[in-house]
C-alpha positions as CSV (number, residue, x, y, z in Angstrom):
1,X,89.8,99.5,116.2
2,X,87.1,99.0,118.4
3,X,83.8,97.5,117.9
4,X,81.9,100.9,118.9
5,X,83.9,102.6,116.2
6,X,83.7,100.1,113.7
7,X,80.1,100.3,114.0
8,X,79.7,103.7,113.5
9,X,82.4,103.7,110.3
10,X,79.5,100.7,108.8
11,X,76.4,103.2,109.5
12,X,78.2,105.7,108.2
13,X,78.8,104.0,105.1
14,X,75.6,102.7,104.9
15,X,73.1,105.1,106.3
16,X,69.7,104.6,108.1
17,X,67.8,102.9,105.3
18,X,70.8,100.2,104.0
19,X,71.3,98.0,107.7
20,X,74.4,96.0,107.1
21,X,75.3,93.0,109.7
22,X,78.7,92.7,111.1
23,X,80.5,89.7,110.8
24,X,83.4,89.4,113.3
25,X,85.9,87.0,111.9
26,X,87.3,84.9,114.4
27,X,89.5,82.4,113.1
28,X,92.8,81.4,114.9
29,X,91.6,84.1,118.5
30,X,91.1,81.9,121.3
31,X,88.1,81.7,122.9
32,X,88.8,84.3,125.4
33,X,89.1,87.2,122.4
34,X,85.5,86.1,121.1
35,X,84.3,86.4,124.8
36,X,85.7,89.7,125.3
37,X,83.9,90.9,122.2
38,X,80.7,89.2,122.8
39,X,80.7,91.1,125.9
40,X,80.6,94.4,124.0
41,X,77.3,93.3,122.1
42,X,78.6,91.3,119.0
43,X,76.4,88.0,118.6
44,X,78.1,86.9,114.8
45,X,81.5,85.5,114.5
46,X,83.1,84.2,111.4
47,X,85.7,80.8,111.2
48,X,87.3,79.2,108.4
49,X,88.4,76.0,109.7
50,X,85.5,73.4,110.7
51,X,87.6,71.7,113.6
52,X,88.9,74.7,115.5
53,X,85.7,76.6,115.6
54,X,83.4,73.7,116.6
55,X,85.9,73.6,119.7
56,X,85.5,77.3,119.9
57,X,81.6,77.0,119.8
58,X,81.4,74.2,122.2
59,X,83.5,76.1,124.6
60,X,81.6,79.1,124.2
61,X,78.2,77.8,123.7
62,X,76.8,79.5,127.3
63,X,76.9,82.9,125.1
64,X,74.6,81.8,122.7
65,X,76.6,83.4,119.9
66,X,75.6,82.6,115.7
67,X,78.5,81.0,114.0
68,X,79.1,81.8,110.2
69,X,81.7,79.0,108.4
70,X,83.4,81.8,105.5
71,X,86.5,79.0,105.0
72,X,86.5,76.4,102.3
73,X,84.1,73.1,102.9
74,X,86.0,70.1,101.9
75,X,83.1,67.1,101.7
76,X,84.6,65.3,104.8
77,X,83.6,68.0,106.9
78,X,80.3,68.6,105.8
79,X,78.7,66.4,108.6
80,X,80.4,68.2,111.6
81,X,79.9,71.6,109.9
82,X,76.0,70.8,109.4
83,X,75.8,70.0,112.9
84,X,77.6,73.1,114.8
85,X,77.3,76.6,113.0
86,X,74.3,78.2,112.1
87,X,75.5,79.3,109.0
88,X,77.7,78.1,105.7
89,X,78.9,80.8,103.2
90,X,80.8,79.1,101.1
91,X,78.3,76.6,99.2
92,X,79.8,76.2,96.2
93,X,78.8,73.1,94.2
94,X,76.1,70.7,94.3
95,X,77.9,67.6,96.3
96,X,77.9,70.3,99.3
97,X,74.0,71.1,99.3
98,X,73.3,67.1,99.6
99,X,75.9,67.0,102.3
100,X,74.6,69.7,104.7
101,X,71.2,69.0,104.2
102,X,71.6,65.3,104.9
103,X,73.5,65.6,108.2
104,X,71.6,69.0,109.6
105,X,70.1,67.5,112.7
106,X,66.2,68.1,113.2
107,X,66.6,69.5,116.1
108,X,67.7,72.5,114.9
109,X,66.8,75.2,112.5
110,X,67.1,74.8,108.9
111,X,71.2,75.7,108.0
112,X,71.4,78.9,106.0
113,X,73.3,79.0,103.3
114,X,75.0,81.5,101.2
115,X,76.1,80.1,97.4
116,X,80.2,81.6,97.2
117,X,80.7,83.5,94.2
118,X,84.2,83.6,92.6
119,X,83.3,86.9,91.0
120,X,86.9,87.6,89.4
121,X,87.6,83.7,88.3
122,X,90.6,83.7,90.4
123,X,92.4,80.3,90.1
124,X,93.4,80.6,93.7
125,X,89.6,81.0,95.3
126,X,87.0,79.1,95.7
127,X,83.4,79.9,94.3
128,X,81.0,78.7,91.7
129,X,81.0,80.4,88.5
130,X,77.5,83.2,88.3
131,X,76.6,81.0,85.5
132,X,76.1,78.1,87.8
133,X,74.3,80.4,90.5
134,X,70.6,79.3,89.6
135,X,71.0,75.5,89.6
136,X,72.7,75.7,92.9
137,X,70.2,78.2,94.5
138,X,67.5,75.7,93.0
139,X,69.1,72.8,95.1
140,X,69.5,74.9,98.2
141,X,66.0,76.0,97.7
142,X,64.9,72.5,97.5
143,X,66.5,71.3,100.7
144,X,63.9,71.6,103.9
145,X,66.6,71.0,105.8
146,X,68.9,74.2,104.6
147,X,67.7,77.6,103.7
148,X,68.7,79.6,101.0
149,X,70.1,83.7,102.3
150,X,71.9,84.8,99.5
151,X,75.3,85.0,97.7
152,X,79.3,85.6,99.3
153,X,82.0,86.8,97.4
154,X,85.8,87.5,97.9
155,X,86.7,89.9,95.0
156,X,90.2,90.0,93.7
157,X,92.3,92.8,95.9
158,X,93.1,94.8,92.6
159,X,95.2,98.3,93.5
160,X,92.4,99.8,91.0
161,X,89.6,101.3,92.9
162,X,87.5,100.8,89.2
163,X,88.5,97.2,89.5
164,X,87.3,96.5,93.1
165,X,84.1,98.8,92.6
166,X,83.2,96.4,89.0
167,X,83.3,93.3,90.8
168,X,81.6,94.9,93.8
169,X,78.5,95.7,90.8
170,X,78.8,92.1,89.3
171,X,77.8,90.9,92.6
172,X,75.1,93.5,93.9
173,X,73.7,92.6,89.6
174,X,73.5,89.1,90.5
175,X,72.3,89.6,94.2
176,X,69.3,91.5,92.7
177,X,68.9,88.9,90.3
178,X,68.8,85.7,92.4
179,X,66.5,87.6,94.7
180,X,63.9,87.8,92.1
181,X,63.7,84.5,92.3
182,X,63.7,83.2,95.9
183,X,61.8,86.3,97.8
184,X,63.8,84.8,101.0
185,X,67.0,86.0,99.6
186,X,68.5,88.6,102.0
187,X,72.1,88.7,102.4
188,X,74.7,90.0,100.4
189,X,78.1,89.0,102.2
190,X,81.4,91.1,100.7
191,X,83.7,93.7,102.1
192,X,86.6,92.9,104.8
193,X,88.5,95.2,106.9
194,X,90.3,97.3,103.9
195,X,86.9,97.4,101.7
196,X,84.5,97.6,103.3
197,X,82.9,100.7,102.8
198,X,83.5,100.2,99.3
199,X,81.6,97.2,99.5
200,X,78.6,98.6,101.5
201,X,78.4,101.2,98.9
202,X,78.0,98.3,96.5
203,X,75.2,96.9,97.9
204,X,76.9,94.4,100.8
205,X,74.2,93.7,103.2
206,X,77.0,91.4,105.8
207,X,80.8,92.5,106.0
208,X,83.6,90.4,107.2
209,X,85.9,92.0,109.5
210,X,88.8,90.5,111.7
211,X,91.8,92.2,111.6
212,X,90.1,95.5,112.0
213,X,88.8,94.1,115.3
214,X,91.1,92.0,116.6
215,X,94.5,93.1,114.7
216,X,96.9,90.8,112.7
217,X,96.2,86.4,113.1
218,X,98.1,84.9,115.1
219,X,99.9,82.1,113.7
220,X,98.0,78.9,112.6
């Protein structure tokens, strides 16, 4: 799909009044694919692994681009994550928030953060449980060095449209809720290539989109 029609299918689901970002996930294109897009007018890309996109953004860093991290932080990359993308979407427990903030250089901008949701308590994702949403956002929120956007989620793919839509509500419910609280709170970040109008419908205010744009992964 192209990134012309893409767009239009995102302000078609979400209308004149609901402006939703685009996040073009990256991870395993070369650097030539993110170029190519760039070129058409996207600014955001999404990676998952800390080494291969700080390559990626040191290559590209000419373009100017804003790097999102949507994979799994492990603690011994916190430092070199702090230091290259401009955002982390998967904050998840409290070790992480000391991390970032510690090793964000003061050169640049606070980090923002989004605090990753596992919404349908799936053993096999990552996430915090909403019940621990507050104390985390508290931490973030405390942090000069980091700033506090919002919440990321990753529902369960359930073959149930009902299913997908509940979670989808969980997370809008929440969303509204930890924005009550922190006024700064902007970003909602759910819905990939297959759901993503499901999820704009729902409330997403970011969707993460790769194979849509650049078709199936290559290999890792």
């Amino acid at each position: 799909m192209s990134l012309a029609t893409l767009r239009q299918q995102i302000e078609a689901a979400s209308g004149p009044s609901h402006p939703v970002r685009l996040l073009a996930v990256s991870k395993l294109q070369p650097a030539i694919a993110v170029a190519t897009l760039a070129g058409q007018g996207q600014r955001a890309f999404g990676e998952n692994y800390v080494q291969e996109a700080a390559a990626k953004i040191a290559e590209l860093t000419a373009l100017g681009l804003q790097w999102h991290l949507i994979g799994h932080l492990q603690s011994n990359k916190a430092e070199l994550a702090a230091q290259v993308f401009d955002w982390v979407q998967t904050v998840d427990r409290a070790k992480l928030v000391g991390a970032l903030a510690r090793y964000r250089p003061a050169a640049l901008p606070p980090l923002n953060v989004l605090i990753q949701v596992n919404i349908d308590d799936e053993d096999s994702k990552h996430g915090c449980a909403p019940e621990q949403i507050a104390g985390l956002a508290e931490a973030v929120a405390n942090e000069p060095r980091l700033c506090l956007r919002g919440l990321m989620a990753i529902p369960a793919p359930f073959p149930e449209a009902a299913k997908r839509q509940a979670a989808f509500a969980r997370m809008q419910a929440l969303f509204t809720g930890l924005a009550a609280h922190h006024p700064q709170v902007d970003t909602l970040s759910m819905g990939m290539s297959s759901d993503f109008a499901e999820a704009i419908a729902a409330g997403s205010t970011m969707v993460r989109v790769g194979t849509a744009l650049f078709g199936q992964r290559p290999s890792p």
